[in-house]
N, CA, C and O atoms as a Tripos MOL2 file, in Angstrom:
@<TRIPOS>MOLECULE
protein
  256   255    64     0     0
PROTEIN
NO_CHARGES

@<TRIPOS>ATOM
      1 N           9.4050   17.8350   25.4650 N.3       1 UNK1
      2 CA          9.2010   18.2360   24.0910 C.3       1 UNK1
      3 C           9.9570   17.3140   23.1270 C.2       1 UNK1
      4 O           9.3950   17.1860   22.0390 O.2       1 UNK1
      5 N          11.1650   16.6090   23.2930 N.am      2 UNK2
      6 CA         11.8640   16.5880   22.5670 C.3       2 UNK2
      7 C          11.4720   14.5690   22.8350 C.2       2 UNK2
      8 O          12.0190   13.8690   21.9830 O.2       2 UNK2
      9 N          10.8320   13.9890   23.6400 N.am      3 UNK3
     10 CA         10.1010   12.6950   24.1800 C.3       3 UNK3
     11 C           9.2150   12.8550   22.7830 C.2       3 UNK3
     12 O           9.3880   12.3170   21.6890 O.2       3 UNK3
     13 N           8.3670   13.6440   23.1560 N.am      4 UNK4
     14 CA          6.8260   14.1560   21.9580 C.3       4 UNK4
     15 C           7.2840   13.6280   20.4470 C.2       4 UNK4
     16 O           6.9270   12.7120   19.7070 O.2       4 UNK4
     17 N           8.4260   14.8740   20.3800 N.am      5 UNK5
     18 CA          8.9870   14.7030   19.0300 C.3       5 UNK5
     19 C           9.5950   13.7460   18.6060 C.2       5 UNK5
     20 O           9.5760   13.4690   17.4070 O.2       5 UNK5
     21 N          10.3830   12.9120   19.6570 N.am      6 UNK6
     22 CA         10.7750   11.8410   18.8730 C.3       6 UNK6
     23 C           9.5190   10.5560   18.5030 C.2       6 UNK6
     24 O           9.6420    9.9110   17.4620 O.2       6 UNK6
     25 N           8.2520   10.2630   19.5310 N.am      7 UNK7
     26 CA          7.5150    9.4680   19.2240 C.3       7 UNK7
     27 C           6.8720   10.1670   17.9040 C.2       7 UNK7
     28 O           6.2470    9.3460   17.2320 O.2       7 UNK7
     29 N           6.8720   11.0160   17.5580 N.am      8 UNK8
     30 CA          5.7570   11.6260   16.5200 C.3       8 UNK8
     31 C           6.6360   10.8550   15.3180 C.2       8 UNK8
     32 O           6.1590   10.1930   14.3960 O.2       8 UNK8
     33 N           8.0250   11.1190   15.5780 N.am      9 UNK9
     34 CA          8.8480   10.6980   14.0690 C.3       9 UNK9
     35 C           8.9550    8.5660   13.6450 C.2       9 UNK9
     36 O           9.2800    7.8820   12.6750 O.2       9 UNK9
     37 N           8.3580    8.2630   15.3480 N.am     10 UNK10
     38 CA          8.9660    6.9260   15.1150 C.3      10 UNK10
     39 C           7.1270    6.4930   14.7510 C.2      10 UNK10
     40 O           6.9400    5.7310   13.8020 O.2      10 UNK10
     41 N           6.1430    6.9070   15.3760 N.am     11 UNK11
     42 CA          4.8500    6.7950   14.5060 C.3      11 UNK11
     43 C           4.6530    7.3670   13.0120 C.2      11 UNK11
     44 O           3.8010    6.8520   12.2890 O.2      11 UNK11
     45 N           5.2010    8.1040   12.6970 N.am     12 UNK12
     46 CA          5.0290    8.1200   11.1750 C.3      12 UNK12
     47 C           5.8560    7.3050   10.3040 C.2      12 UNK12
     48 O           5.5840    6.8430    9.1960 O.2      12 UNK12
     49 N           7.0900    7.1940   11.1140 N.am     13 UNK13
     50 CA          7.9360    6.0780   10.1190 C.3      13 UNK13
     51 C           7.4940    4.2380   10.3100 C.2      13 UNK13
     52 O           7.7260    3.2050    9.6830 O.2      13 UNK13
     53 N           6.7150    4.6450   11.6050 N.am     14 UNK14
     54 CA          5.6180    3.4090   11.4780 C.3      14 UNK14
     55 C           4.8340    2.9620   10.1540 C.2      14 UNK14
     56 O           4.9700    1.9290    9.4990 O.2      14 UNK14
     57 N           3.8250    4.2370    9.9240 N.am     15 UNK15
     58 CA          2.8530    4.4840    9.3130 C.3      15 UNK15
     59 C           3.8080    4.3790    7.5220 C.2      15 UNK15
     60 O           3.1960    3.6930    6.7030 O.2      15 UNK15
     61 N           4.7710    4.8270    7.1580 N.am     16 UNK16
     62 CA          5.2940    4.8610    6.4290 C.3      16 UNK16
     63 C           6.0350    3.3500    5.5920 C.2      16 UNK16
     64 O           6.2420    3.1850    4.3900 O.2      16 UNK16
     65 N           6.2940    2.4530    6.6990 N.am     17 UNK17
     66 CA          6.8590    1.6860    6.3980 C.3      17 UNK17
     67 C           5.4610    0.4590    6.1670 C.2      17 UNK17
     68 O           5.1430   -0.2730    5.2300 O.2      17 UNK17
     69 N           5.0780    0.6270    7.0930 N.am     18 UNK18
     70 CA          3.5730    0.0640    6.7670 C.3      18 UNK18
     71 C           3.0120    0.2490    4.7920 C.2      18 UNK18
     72 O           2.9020   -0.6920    4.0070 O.2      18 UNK18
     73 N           2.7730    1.6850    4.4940 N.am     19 UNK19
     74 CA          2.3820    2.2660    3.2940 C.3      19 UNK19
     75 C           2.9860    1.3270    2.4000 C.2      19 UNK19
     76 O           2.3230    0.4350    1.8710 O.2      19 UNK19
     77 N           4.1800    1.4800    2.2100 N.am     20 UNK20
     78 CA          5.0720    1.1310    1.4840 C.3      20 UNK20
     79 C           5.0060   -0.8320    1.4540 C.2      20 UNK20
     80 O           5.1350   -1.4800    0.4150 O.2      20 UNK20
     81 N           4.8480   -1.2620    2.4280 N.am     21 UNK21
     82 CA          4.6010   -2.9470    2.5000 C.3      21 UNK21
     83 C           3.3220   -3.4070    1.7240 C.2      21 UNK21
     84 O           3.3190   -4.4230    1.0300 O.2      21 UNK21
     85 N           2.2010   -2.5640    1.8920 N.am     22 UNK22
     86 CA          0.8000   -2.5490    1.2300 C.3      22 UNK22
     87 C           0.5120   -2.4240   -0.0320 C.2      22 UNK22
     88 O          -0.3550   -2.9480   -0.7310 O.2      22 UNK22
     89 N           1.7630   -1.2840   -0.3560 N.am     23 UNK23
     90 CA          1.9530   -1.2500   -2.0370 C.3      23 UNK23
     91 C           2.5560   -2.4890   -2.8930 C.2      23 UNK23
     92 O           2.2710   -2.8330   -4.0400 O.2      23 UNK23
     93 N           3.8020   -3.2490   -1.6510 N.am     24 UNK24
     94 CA          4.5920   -3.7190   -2.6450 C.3      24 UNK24
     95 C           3.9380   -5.5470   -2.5200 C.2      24 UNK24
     96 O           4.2330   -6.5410   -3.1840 O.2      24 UNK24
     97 N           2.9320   -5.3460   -1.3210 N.am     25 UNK25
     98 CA          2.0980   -6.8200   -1.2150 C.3      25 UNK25
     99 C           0.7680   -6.2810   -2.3470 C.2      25 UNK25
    100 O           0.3210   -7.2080   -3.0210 O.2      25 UNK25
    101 N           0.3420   -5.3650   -2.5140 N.am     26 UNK26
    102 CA         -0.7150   -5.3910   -3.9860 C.3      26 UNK26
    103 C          -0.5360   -5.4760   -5.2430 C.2      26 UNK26
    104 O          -1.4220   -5.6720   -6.0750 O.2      26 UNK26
    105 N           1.1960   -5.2610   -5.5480 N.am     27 UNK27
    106 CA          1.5840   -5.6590   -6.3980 C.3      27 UNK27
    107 C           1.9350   -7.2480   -6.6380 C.2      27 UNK27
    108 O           1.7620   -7.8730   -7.6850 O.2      27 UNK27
    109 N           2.3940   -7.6680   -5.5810 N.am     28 UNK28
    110 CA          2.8070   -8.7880   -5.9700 C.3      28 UNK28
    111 C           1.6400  -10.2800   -5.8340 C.2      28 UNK28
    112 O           1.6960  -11.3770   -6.3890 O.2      28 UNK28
    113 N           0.7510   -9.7650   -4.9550 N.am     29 UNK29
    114 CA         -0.6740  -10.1480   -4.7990 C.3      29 UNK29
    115 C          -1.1680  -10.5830   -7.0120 C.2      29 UNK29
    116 O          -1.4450  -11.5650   -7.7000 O.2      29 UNK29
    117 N          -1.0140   -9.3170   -7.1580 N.am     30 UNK30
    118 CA         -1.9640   -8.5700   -8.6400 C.3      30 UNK30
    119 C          -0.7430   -9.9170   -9.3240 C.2      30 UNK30
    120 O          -1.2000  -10.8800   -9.9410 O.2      30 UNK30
    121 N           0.6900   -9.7670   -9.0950 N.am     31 UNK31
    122 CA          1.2830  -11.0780  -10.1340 C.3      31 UNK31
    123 C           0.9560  -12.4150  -10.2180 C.2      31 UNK31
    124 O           0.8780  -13.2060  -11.1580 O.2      31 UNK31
    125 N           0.7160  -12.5230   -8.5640 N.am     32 UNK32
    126 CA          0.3570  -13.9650   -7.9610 C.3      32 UNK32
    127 C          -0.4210  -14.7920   -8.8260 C.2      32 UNK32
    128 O          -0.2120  -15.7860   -9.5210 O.2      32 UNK32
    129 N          -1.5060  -13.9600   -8.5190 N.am     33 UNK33
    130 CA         -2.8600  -13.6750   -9.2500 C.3      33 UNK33
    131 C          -2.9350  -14.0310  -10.9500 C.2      33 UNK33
    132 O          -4.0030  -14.2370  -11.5270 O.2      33 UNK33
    133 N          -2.0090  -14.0490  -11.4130 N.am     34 UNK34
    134 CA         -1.7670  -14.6130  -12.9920 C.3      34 UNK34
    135 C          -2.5860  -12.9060  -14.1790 C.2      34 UNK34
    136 O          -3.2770  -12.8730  -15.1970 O.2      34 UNK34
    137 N          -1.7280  -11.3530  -12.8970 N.am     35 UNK35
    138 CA         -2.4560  -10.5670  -14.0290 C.3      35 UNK35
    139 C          -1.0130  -10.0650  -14.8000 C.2      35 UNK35
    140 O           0.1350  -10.4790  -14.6390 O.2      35 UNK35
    141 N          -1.5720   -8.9500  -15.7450 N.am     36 UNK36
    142 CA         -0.8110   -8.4410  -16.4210 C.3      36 UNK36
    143 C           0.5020   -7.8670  -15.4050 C.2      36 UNK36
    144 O           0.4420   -7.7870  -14.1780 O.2      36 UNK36
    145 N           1.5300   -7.5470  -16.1540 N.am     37 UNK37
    146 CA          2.3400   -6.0130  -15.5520 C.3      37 UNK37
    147 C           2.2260   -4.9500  -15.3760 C.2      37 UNK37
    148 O           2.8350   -4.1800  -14.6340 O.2      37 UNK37
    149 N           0.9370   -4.7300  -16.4650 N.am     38 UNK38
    150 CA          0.5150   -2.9800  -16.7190 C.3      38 UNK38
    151 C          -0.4400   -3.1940  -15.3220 C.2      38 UNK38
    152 O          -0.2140   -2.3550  -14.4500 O.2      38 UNK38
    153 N          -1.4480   -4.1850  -15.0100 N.am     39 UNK39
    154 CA         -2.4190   -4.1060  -14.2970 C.3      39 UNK39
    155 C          -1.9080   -4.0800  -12.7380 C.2      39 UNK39
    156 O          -2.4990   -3.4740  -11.8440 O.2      39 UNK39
    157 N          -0.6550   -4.8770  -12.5630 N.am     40 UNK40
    158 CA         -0.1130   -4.5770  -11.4300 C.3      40 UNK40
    159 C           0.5150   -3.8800  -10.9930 C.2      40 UNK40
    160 O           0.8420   -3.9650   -9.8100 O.2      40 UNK40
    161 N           1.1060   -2.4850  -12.1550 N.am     41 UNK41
    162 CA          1.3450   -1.5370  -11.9180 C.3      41 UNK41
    163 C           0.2860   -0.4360  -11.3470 C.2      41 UNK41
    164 O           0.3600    0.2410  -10.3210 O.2      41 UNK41
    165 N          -0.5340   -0.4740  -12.1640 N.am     42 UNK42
    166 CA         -1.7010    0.5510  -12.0020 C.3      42 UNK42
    167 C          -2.4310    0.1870  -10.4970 C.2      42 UNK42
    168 O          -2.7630    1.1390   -9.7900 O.2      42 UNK42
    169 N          -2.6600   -1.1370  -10.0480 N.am     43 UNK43
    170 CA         -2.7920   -1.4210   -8.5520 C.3      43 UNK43
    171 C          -1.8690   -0.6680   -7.3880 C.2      43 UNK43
    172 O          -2.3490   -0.1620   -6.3730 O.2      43 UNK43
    173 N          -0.3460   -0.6910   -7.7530 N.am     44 UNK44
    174 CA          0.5850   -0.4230   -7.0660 C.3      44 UNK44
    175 C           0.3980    1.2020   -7.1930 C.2      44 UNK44
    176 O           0.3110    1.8180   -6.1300 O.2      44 UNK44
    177 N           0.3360    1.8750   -8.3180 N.am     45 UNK45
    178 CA          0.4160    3.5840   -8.1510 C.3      45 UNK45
    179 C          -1.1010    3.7670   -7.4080 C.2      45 UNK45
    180 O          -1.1100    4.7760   -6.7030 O.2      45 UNK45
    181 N          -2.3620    3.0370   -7.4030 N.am     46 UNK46
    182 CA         -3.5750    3.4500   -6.7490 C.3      46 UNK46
    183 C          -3.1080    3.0720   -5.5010 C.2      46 UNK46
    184 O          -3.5610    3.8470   -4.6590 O.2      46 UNK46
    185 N          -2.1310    1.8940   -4.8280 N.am     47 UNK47
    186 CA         -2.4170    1.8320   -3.2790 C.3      47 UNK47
    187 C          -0.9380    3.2610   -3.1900 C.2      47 UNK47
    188 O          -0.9540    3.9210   -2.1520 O.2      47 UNK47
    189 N          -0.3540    3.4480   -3.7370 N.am     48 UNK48
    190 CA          0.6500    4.8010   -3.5250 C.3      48 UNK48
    191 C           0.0670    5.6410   -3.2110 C.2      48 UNK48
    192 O           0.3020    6.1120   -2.0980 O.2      48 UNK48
    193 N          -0.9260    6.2020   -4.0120 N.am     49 UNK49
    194 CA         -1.3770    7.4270   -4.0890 C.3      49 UNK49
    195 C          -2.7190    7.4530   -3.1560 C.2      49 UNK49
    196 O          -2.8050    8.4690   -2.4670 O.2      49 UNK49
    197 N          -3.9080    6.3960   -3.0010 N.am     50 UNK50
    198 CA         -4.7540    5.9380   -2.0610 C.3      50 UNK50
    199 C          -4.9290    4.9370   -1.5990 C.2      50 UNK50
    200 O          -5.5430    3.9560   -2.0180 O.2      50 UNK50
    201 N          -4.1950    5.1840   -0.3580 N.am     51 UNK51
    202 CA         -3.8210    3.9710    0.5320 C.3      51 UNK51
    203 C          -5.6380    3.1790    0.8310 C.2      51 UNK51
    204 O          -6.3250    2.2720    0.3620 O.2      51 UNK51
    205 N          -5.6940    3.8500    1.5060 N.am     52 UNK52
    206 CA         -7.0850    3.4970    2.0280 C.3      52 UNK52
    207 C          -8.4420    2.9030    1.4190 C.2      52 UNK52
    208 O          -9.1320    1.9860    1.8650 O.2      52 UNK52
    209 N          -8.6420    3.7410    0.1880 N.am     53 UNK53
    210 CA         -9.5720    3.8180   -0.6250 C.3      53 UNK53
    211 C          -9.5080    2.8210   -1.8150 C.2      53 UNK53
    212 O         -10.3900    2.0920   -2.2710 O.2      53 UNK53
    213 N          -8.0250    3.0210   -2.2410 N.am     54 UNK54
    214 CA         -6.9640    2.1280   -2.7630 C.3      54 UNK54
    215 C          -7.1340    0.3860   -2.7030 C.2      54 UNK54
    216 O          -7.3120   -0.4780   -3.5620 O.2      54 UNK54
    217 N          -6.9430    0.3770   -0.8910 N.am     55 UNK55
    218 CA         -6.7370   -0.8120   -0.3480 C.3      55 UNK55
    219 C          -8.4610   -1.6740   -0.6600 C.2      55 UNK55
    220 O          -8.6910   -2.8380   -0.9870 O.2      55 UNK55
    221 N          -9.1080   -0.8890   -0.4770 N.am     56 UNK56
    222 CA        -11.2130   -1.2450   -0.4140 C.3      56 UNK56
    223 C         -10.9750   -1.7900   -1.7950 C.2      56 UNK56
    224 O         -10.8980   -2.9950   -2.0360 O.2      56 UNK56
    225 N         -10.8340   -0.5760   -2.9240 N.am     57 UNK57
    226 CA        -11.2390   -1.0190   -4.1220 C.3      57 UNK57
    227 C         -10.4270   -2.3610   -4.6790 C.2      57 UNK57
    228 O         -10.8160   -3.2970   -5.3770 O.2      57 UNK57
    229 N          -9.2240   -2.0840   -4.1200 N.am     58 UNK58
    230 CA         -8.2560   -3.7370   -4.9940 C.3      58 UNK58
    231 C          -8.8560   -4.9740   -4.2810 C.2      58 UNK58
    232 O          -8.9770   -6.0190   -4.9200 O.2      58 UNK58
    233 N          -9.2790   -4.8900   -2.8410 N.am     59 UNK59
    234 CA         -9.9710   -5.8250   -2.2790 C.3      59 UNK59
    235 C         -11.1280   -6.6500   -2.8360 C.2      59 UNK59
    236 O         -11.3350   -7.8430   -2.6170 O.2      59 UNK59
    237 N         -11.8130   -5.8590   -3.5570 N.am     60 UNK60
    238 CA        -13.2290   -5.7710   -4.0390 C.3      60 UNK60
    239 C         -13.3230   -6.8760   -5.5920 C.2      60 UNK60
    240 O         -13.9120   -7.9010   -5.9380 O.2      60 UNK60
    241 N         -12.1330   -5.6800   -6.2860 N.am     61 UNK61
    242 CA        -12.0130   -6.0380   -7.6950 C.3      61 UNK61
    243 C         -11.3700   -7.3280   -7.8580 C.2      61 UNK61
    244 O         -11.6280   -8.0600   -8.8130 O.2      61 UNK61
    245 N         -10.2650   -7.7180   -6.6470 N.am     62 UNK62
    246 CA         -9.4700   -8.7220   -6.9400 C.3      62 UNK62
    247 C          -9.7550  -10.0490   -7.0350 C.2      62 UNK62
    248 O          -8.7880  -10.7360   -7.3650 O.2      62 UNK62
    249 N         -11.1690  -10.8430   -6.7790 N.am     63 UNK63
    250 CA        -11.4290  -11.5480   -6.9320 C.3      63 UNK63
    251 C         -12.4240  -11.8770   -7.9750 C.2      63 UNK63
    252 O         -13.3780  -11.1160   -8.1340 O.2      63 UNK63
    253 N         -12.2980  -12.9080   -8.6810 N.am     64 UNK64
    254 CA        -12.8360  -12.8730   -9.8600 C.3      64 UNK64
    255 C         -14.5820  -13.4320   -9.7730 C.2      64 UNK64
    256 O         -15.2690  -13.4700  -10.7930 O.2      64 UNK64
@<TRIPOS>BOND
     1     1     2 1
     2     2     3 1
     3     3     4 2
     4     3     5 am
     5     5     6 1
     6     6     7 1
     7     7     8 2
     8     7     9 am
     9     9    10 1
    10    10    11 1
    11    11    12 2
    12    11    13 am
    13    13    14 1
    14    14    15 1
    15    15    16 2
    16    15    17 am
    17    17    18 1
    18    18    19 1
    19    19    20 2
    20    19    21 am
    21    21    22 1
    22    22    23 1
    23    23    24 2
    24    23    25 am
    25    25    26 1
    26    26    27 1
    27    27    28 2
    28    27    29 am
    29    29    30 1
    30    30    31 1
    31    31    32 2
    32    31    33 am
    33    33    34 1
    34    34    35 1
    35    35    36 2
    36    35    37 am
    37    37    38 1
    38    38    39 1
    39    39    40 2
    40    39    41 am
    41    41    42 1
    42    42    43 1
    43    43    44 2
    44    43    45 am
    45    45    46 1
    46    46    47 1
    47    47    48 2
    48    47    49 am
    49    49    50 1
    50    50    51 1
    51    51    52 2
    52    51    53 am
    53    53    54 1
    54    54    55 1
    55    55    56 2
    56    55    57 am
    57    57    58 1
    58    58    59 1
    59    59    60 2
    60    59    61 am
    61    61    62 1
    62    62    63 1
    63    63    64 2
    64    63    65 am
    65    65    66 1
    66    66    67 1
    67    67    68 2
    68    67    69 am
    69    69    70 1
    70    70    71 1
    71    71    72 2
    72    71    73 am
    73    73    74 1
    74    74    75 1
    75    75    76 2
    76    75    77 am
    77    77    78 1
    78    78    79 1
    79    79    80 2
    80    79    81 am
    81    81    82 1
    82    82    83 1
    83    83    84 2
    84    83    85 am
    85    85    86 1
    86    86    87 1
    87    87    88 2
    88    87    89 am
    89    89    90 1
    90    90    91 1
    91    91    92 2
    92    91    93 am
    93    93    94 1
    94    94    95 1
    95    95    96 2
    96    95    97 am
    97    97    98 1
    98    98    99 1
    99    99   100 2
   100    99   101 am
   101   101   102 1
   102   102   103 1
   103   103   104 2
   104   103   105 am
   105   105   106 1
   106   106   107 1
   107   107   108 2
   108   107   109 am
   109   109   110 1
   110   110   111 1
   111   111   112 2
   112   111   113 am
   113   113   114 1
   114   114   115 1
   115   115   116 2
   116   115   117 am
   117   117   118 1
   118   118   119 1
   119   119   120 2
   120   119   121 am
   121   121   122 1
   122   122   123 1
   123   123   124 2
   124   123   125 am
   125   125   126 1
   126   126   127 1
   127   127   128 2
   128   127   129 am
   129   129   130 1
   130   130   131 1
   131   131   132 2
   132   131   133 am
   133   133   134 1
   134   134   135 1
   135   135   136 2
   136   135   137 am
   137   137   138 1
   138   138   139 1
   139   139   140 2
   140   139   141 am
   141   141   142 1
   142   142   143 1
   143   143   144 2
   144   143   145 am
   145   145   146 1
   146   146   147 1
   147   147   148 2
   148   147   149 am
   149   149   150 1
   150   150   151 1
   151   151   152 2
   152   151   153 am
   153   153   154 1
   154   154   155 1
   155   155   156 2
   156   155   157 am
   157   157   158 1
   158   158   159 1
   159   159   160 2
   160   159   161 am
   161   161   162 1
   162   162   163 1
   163   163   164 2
   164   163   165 am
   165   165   166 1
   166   166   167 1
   167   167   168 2
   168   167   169 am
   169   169   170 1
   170   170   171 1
   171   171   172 2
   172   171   173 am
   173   173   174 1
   174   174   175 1
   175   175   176 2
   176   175   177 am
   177   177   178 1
   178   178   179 1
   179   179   180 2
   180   179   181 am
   181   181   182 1
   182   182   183 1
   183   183   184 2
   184   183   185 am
   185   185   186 1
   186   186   187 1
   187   187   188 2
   188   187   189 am
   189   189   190 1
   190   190   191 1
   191   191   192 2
   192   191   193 am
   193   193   194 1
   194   194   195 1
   195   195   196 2
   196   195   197 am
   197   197   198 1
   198   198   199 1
   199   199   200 2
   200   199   201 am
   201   201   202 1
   202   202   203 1
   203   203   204 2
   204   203   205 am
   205   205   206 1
   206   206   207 1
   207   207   208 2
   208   207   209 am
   209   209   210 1
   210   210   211 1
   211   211   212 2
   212   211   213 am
   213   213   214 1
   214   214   215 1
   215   215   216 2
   216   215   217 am
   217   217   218 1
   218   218   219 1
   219   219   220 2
   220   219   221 am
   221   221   222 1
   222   222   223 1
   223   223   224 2
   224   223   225 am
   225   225   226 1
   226   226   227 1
   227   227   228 2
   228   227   229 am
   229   229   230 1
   230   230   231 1
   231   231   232 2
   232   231   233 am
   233   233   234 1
   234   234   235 1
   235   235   236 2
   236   235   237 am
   237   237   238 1
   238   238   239 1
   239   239   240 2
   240   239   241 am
   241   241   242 1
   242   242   243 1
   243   243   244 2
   244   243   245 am
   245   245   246 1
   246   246   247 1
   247   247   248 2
   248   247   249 am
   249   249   250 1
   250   250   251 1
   251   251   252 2
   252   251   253 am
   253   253   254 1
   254   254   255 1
   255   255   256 2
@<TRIPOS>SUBSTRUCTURE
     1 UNK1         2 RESIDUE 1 A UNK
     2 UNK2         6 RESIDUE 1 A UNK
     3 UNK3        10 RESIDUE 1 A UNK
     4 UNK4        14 RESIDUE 1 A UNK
     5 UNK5        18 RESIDUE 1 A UNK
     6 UNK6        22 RESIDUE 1 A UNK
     7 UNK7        26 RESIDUE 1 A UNK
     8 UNK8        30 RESIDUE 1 A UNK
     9 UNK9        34 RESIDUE 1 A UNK
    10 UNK10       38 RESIDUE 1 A UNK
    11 UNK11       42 RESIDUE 1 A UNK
    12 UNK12       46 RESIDUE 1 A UNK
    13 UNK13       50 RESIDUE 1 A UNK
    14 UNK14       54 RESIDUE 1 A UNK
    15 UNK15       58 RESIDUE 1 A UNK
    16 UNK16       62 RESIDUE 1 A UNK
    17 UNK17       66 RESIDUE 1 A UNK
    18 UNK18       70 RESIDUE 1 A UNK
    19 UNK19       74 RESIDUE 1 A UNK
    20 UNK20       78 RESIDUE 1 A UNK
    21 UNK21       82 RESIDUE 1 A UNK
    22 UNK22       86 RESIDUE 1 A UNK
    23 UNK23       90 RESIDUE 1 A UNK
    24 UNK24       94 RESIDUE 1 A UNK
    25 UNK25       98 RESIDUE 1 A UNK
    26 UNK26      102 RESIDUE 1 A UNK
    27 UNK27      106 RESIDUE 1 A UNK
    28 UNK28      110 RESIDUE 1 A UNK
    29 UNK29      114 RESIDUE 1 A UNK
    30 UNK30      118 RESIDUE 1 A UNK
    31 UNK31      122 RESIDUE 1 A UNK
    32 UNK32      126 RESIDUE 1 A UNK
    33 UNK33      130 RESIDUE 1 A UNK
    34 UNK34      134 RESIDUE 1 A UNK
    35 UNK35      138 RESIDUE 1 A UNK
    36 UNK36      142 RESIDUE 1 A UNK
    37 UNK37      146 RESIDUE 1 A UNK
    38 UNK38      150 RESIDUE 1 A UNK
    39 UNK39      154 RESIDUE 1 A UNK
    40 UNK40      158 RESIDUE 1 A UNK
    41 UNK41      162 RESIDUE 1 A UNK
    42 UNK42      166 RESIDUE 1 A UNK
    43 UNK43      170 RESIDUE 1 A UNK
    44 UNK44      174 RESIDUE 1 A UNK
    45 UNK45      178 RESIDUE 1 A UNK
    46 UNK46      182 RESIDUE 1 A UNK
    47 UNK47      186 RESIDUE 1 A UNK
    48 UNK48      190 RESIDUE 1 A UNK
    49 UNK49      194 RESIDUE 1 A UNK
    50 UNK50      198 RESIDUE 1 A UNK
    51 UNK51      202 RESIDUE 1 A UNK
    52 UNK52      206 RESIDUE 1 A UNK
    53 UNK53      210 RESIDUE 1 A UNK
    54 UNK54      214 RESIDUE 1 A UNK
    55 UNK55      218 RESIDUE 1 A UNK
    56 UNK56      222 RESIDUE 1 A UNK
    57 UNK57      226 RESIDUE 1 A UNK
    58 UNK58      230 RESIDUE 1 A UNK
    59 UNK59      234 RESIDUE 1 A UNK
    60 UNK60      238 RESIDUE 1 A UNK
    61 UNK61      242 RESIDUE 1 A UNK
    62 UNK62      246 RESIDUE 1 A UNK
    63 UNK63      250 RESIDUE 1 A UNK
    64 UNK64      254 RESIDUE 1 A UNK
């Protein structure tokens, strides 16, 4: 039980640390990129809040 529980905590802090790298590479991607601050903010709270969906749409939009 306590095998279980510890892999469950070291896969989410996987998954977590991952999240968090995705946000702070779409932000800095969005500066690279020659955009605003406001715009690379608003990238960074959409991959926060939707990682996934998040990740598709900045993919999409980010090229000109």
């Amino acid at each position: 039980m306590i095998i279980h529980f510890t892999g469950v905590l070291i896969f989410l802090f996987f998954f977590f640390v991952l999240h968090i790298a995705l946000c702070v590479w779409g932000y800095r991607d969005s500066i690279r990129r020659g955009r605003s601050n406001e715009y690379a903010i608003i990238v960074l709270v959409g991959l926060l809040f939707f990682p996934v969906v998040g990740l598709i749409v900045y993919l999409i939009i980010r090229n000109d």
